[in-house]
SEDOSE-594027 format. One line per 2 residues: number of its first residue (from 1); their letters; for each residue x, y, z of C-alpha. Coordinates in nm, 3 decimals, always signed. Example, Ala and Ser with C-alpha at 12.3 -4.5 7.8 and 13.67 -1.06 7.14 Angstrom:
2
1	as	+1.230 -0.450 +0.780; +1.367 -0.106 +0.714
//
This chain:
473
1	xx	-4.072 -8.313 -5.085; -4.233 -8.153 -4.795
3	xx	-4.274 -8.368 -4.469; -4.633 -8.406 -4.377
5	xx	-4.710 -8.438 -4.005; -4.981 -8.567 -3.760
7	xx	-5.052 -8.362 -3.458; -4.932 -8.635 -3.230
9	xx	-4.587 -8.632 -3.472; -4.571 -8.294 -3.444
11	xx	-4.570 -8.250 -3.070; -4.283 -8.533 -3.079
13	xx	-4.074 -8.302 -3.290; -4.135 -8.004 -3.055
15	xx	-4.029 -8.241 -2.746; -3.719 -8.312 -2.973
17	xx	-3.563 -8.002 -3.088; -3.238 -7.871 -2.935
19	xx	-3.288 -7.536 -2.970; -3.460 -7.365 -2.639
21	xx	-3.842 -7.340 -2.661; -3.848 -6.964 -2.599
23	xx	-3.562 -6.931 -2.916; -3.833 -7.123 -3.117
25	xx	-4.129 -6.949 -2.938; -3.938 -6.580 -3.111
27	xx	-3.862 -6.740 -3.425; -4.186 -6.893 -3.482
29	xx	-4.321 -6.499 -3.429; -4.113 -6.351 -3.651
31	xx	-4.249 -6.552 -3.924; -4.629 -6.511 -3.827
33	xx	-4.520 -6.130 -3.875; -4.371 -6.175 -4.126
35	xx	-4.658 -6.323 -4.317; -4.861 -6.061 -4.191
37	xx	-4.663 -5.748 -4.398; -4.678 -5.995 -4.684
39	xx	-5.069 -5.964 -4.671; -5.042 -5.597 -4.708
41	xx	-5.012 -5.525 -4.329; -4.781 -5.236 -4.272
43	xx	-4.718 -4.863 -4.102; -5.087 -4.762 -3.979
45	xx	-5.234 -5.071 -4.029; -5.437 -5.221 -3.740
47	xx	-5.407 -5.578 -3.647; -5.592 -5.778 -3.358
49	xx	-5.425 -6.094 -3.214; -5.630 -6.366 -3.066
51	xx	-5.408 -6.533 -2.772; -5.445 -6.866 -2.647
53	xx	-5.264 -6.973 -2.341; -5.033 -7.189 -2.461
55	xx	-4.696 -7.170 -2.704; -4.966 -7.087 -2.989
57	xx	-5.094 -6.807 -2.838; -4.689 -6.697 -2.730
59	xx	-4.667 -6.735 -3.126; -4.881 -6.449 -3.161
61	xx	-4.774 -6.242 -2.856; -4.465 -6.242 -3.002
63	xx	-4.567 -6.144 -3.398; -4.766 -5.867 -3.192
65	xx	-4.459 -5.730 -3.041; -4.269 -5.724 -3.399
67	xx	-4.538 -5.591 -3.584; -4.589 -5.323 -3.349
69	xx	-4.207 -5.197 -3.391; -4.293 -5.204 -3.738
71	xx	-4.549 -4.924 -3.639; -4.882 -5.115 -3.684
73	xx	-5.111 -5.057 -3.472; -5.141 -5.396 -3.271
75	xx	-5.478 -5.490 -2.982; -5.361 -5.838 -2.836
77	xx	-5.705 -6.014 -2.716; -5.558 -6.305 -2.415
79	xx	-5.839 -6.587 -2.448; -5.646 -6.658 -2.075
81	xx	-5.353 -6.586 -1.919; -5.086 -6.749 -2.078
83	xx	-5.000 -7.147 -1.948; -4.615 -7.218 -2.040
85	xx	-4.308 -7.078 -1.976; -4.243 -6.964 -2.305
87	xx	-4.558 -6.787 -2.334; -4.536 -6.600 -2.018
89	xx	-4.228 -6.461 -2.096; -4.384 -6.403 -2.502
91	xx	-4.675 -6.216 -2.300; -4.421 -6.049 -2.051
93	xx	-4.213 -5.894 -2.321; -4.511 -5.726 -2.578
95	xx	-4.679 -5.578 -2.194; -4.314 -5.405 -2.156
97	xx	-4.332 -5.302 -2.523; -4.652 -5.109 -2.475
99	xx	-4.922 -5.299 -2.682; -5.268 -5.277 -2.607
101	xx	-5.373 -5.599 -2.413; -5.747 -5.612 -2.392
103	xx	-6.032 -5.799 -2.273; -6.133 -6.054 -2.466
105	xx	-6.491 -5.931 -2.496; -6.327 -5.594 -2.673
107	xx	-6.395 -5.587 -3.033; -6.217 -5.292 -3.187
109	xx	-6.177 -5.209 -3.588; -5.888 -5.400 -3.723
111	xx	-5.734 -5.519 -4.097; -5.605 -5.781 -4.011
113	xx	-5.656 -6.096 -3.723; -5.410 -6.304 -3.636
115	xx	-5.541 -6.645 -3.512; -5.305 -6.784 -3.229
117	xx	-5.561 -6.943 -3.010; -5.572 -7.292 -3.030
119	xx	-5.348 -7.412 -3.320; -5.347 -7.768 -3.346
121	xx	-5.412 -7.802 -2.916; -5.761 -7.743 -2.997
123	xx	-5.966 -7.926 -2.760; -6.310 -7.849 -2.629
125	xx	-6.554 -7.618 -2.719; -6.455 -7.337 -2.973
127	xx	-6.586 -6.962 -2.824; -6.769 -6.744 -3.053
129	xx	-6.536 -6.589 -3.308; -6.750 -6.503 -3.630
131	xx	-6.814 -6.121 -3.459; -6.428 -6.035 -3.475
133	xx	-6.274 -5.731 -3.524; -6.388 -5.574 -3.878
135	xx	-6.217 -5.264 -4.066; -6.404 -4.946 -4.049
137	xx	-6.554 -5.014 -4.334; -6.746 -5.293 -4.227
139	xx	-6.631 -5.574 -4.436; -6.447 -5.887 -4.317
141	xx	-6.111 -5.862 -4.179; -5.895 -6.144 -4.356
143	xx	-5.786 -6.412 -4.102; -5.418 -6.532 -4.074
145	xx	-5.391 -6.860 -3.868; -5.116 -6.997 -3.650
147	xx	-4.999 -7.342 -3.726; -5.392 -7.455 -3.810
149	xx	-5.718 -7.234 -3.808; -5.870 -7.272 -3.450
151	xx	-6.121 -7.561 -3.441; -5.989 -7.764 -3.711
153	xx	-5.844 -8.080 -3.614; -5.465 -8.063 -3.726
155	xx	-5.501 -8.488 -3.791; -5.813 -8.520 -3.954
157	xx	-5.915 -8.215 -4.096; -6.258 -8.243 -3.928
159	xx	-6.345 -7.820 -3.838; -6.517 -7.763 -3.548
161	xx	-6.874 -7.529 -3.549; -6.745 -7.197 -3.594
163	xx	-6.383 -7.238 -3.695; -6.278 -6.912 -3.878
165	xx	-6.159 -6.939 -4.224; -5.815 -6.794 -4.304
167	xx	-5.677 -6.614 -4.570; -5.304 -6.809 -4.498
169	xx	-5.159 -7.044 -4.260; -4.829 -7.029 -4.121
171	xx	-4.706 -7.339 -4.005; -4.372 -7.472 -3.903
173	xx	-4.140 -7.735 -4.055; -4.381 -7.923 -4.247
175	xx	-4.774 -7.925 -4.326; -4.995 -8.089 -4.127
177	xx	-5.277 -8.382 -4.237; -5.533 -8.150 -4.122
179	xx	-5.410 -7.860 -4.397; -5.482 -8.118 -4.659
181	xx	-5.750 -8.328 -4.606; -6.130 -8.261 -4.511
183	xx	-6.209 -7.920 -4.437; -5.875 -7.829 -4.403
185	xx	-5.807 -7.708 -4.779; -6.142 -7.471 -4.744
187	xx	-6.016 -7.325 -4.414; -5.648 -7.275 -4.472
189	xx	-5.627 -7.058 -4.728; -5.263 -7.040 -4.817
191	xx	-5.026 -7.199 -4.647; -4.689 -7.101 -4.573
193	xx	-4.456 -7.307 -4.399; -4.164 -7.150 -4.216
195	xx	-3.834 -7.303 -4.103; -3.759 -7.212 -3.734
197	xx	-3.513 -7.514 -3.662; -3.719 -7.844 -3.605
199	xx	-3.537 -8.167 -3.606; -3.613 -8.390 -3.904
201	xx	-3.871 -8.691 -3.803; -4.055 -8.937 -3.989
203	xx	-4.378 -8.779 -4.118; -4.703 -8.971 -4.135
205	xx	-4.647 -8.871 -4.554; -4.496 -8.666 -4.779
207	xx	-4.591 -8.367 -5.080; -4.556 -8.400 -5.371
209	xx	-4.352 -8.121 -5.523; -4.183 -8.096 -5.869
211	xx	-3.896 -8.213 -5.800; -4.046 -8.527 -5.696
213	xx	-4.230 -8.567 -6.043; -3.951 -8.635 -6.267
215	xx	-4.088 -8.589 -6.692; -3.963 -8.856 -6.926
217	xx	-3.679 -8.756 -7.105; -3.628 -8.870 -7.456
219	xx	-3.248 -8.992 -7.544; -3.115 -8.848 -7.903
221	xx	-3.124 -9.207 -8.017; -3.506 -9.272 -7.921
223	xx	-3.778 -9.444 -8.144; -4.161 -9.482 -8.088
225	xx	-4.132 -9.865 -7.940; -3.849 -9.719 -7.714
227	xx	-4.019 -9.422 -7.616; -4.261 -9.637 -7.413
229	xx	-4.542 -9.849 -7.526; -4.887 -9.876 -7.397
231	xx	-5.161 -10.110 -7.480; -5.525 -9.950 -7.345
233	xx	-5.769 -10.249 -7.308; -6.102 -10.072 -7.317
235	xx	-6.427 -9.992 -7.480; -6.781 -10.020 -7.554
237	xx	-7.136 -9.930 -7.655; -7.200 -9.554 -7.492
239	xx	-6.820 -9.526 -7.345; -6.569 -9.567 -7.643
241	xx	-6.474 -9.161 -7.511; -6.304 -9.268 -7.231
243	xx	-6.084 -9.550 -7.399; -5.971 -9.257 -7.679
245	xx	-5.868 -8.997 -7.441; -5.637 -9.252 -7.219
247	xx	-5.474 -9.333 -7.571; -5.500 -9.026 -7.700
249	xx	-5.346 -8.847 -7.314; -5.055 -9.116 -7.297
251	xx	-4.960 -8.995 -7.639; -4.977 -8.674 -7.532
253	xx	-4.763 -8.740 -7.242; -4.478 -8.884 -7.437
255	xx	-4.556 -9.255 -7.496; -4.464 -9.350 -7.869
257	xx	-4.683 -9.567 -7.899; -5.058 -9.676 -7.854
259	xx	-5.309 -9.883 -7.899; -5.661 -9.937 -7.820
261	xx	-5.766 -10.317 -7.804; -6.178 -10.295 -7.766
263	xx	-6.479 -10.467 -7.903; -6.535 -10.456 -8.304
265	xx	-6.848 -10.282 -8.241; -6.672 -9.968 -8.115
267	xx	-6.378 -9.972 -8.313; -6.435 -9.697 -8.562
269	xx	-6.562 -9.480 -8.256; -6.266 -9.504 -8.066
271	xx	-6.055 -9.433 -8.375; -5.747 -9.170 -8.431
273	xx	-5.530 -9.079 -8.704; -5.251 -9.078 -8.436
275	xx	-5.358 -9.411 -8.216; -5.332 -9.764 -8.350
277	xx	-5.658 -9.995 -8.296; -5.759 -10.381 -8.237
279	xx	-6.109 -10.540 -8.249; -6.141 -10.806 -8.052
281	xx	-6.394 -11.087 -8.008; -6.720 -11.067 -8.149
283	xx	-6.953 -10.892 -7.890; -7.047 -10.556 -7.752
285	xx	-6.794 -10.616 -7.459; -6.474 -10.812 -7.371
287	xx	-6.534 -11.170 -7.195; -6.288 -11.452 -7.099
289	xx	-6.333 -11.558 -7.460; -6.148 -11.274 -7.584
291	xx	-5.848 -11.341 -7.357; -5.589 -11.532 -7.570
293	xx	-5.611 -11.277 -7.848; -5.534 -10.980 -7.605
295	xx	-5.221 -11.143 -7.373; -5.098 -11.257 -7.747
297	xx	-5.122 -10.867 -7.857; -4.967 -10.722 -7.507
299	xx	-4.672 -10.885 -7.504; -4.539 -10.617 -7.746
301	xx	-4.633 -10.367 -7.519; -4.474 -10.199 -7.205
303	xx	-4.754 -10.245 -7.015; -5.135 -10.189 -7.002
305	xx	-5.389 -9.978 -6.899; -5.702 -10.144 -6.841
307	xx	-6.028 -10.011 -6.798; -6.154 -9.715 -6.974
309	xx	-6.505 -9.733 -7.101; -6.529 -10.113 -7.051
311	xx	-6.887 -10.136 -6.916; -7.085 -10.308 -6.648
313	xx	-7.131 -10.639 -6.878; -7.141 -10.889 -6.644
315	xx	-6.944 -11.126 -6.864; -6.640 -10.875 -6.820
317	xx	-6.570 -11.032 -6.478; -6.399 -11.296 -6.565
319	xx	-6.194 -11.117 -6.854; -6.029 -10.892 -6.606
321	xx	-5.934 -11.104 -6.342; -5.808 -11.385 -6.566
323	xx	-5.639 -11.083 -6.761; -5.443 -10.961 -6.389
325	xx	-5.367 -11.293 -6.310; -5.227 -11.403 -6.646
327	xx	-5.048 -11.081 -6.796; -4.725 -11.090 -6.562
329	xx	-4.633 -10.721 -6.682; -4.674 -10.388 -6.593
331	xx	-5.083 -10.299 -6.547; -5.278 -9.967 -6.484
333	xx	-5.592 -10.081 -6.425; -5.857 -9.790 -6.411
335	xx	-6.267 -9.731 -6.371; -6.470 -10.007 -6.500
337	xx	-6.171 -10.278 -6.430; -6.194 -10.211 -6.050
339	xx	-6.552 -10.258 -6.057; -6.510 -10.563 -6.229
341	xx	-6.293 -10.727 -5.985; -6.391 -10.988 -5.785
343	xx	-6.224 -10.805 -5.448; -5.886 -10.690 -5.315
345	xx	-5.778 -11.052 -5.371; -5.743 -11.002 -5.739
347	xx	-5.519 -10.743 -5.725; -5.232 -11.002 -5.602
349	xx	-5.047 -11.096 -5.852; -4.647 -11.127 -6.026
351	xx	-4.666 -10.776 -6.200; -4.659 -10.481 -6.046
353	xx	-4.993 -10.291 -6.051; -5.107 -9.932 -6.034
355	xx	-5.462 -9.874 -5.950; -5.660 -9.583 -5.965
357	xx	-6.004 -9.525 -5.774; -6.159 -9.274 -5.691
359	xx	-6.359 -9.270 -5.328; -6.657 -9.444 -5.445
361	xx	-6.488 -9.733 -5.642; -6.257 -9.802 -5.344
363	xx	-6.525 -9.818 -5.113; -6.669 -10.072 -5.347
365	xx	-6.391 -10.271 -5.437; -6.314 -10.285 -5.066
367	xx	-6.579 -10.218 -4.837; -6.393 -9.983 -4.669
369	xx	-6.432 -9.586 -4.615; -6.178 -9.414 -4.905
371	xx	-5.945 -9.286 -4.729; -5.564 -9.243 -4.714
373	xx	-5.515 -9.547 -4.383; -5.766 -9.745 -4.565
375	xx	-5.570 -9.740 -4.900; -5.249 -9.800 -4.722
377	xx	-5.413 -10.087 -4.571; -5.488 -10.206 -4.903
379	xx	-5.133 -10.106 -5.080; -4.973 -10.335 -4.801
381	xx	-5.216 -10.675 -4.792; -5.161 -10.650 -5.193
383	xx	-4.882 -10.491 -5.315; -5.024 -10.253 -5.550
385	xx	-4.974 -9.917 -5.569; -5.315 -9.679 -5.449
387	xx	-5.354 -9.365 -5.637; -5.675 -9.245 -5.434
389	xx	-5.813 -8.989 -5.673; -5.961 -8.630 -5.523
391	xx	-5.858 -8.326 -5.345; -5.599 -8.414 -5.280
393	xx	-5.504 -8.703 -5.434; -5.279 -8.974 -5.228
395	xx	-5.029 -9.217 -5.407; -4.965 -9.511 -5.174
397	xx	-4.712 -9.784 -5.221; -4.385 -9.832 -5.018
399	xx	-4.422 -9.485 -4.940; -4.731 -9.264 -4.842
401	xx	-4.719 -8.938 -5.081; -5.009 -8.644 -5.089
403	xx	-5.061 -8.437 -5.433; -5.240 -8.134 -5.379
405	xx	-5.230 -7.975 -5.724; -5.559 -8.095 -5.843
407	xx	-5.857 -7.853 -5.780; -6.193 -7.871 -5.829
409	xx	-6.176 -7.777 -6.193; -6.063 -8.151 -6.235
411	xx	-6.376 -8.265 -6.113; -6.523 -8.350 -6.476
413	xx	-6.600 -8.635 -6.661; -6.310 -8.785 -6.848
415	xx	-6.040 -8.648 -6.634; -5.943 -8.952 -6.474
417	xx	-5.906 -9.108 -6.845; -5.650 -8.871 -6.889
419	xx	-5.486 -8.908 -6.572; -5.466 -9.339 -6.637
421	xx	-5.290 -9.228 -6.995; -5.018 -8.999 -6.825
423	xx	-4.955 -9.291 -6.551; -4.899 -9.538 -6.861
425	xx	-4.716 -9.270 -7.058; -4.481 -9.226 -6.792
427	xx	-4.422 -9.529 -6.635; -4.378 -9.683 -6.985
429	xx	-4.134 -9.453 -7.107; -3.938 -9.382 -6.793
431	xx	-3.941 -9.741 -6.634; -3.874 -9.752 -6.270
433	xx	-4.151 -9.780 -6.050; -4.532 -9.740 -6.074
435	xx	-4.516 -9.558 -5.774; -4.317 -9.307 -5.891
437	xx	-4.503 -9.274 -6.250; -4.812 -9.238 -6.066
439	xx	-4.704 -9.004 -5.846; -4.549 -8.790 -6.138
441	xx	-4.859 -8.822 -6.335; -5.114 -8.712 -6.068
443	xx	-4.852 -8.402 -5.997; -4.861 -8.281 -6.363
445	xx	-5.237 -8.369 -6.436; -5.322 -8.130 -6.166
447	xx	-5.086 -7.879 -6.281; -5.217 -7.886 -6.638
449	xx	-5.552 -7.861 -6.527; -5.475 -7.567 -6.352
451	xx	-5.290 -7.414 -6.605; -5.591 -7.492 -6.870
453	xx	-5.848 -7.299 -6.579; -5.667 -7.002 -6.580
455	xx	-5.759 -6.951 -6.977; -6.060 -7.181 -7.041
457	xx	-6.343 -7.411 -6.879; -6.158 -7.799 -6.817
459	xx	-6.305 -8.039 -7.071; -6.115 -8.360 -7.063
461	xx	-6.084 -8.316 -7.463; -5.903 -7.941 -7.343
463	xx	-5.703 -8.124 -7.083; -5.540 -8.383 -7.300
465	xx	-5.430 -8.086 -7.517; -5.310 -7.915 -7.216
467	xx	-5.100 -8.224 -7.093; -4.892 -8.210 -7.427
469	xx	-4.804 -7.844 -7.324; -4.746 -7.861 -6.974
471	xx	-4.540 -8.177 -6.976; -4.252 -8.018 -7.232
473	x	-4.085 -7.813 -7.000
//
């Protein structure tokens, strides 16, 4: 788990640290330098450093000054003369070593160029940078940025006109909001974070790593009803897919076993030699008719996932929110069983609940923007657990966490089927908390589907094979 910071947080940790600014100041250098040979920089090459005037731009003075006893050759470009302490003595010390310091307005051939103007201090207007130094051969120099591109907005991710994309980010301690959400994942590039001594605090959220996605681990002794059991409540005319791959993903994911309760009419559609089926009712779609024969059929069940390929019948409406209110277990409830709910008041309830929107069917069920507050706003008046789907995803509950393994290649129908099926897979067969299951589901769904890119185009059908392989490790 990596601490994930707001600007405002992150000046607080700087005010706390015990270590003297101009000790950080050197050892925050030495890693921007260090990132710099890592992107090929080395004997000969030629790097230009963008300054700022405050410890951002002493950041770079000082990766100038150790790159340049490294033997690359190193033009430091001051935006101003340097503000703080630390800085002046960061500017003081590369003018004694001998490297170049030009006027701003220079534009000399260079490799590489290190951003330290603004980091996450931006304020104001950003000055023309898109005309930068560029190797001799004309093409674009790749861009390494200092705690946050220039112009991006380390809290919100919102990028200024003309902020520079980089190629990698070094940044200190943690990650900042602004690396993660907006247009902070298109500008970053890669980031690095480096340890120069900060003192722990408590971040605005954490990442997701794998350590914090724990797999469900089979005991020698294991059957299929104690391997975790999931009943997936969904269905109908033109969307019996979507109920089959959550069955056929939580399967996949280790469940042992599953079964689809959904209208007659789409019963042999939905059908698998491995997953066990249940018509119920008589119509195309569920209604508060069909309710006693699906809490009878749950109760043998871990829990449920409802939602996949239900349909916009209005008569469904009534179904789901009598089905939340009445079903005191364990409940995923996915796509068309948000959009059935009355509002955030149906989500109270006894059981604990994991939902799963993505930005549009929060703003509907809500009425309010889908975004990471707004969701913990939500996950607090309710008590449900938010999984926000998207890049990146957020998992809100008791705790704030951030996944940022899903790309773009998830962003295909069906996906978030699969995803609902690994949530009910693991939180069936694990127990614990839906918080945690989520959170361990979103991790590996993005992993598999970025494992499946690397060989093939992402088809949910692909993925749900994928999620067998990449959760077996």
């Amino acid at each position: 788990m990596r601490p994930v910071l707001t600007a405002e947080q992150s000046r607080h940790q700087d005010a706390q640290a015990a270590d003297d600014p101009w000790v950080l100041l050197d050892r925050a250098g030495w890693a921007v330098a260090r990132q710099a040979v890592a992107m090929d920089v080395g004997y000969g090459s030629r790097v230009a450093v963008l300054a700022g005037p405050g410890n951002n731009g002493g950041d770079g003075y000082v990766a100038a000054r150790y790159l340049a006893a490294r033997g690359v050759s190193v033009d430091v470009y001051p935006l101003a003369s340097p503000r703080t302490d630390p800085a002046q003595w960061a500017h003081e010390l590369v003018r004694k070593a001998g490297v170049p310091i030009r006027d701003r307005e220079e534009n000399r051939p260079a490799d590489l160029v290190i951003d330290a103007l603004f980091g996450g201090g931006f304020r104001g207007t950003l000055p023309n940078l898109s005309n930068r130094a560029t190797p001799m051969d004309g093409s674009p120099a790749p861009w390494l940025a200092v705690d946050v591109p220039s112009g991006l907005d380390a809290t919100t991710g919102e990028a200024a006109s003309g902020t520079m994309p980089a190629r990698a980010t070094v940044t200190f301690h943690g990650y900042r909001v602004g690396h993660l959400v907006g247009s902070g994942p298109d500008l970053c590039g890669r980031i690095v974070v480096a340890d120069i001594g900060l003192p722990d605090i408590e971040p605005e959220m954490w990442l997701c790593e794998e350590s914090d996605a724990p797999l469900p681990v089979r005991s020698c002794t294991a059957h299929k009803w104690s391997s975790g059991s999931v009943l997936v409540i969904g269905g109908s005319d033109g969307l019996d897919g979507a109920a089959t791959l959550t069955a056929r993903s939580a399967l996949r994911a280790g469940a042992g076993a599953v079964m689809i309760a959904c209208p007659p009419t789409v019963e042999d559609r939905v059908r698998a030699p491995e997953i066990m089926t249940r018509a119920v009712g008589s119509g195309r779609s569920l209604t508060i008719d069909d309710l006693p024969p699906v809490l009878e059929l749950v109760q043998r069940f871990d829990l449920a996932v409802i939602g996949p390929g239900l349909g916009t019948s209005p008569d469904l409406s009534g179904f789901v929110n009598r089905f939340l209110q009445d079903w005191p277990g364990p409940v995923v409830a996915d796509a068309d069983a948000l959009n059935a709910l009355d509002g955030p008041a149906g989500l109270i309830r006894n059981g604990e609940t994991v939902i799963t929107p993505h930005t549009g069917e929060f703003q509907r069920l809500t009425g309010w923007p889908g975004s990471y507050e707004a969701a913990s706003r939500l996950a607090h008046e309710t008590g449900v657990t938010v999984l926000l789907k998207g890049s990146p995803t957020f998992v809100i509950g008791e705790e704030r966490w951030v996944v940022d393994t899903g790309g773009p290649e998830l962003a295909t129908i069906g996906t978030g089927d699969v995803l609902a099926g690994m949530i009910g897979a693991f939180w069936a067969a694990r127990g614990g908390s839906g918080t945690q299951a989520a959170r361990s589901a979103a991790y590996w769904h993005g992993v598999a589907g970025a494992e499946l890119q690397a060989n093939r185009t992402v088809t949910a059908d692909r993925l749900v094979e994928q999620v067998a392989i990449t959760t077996r490790r």
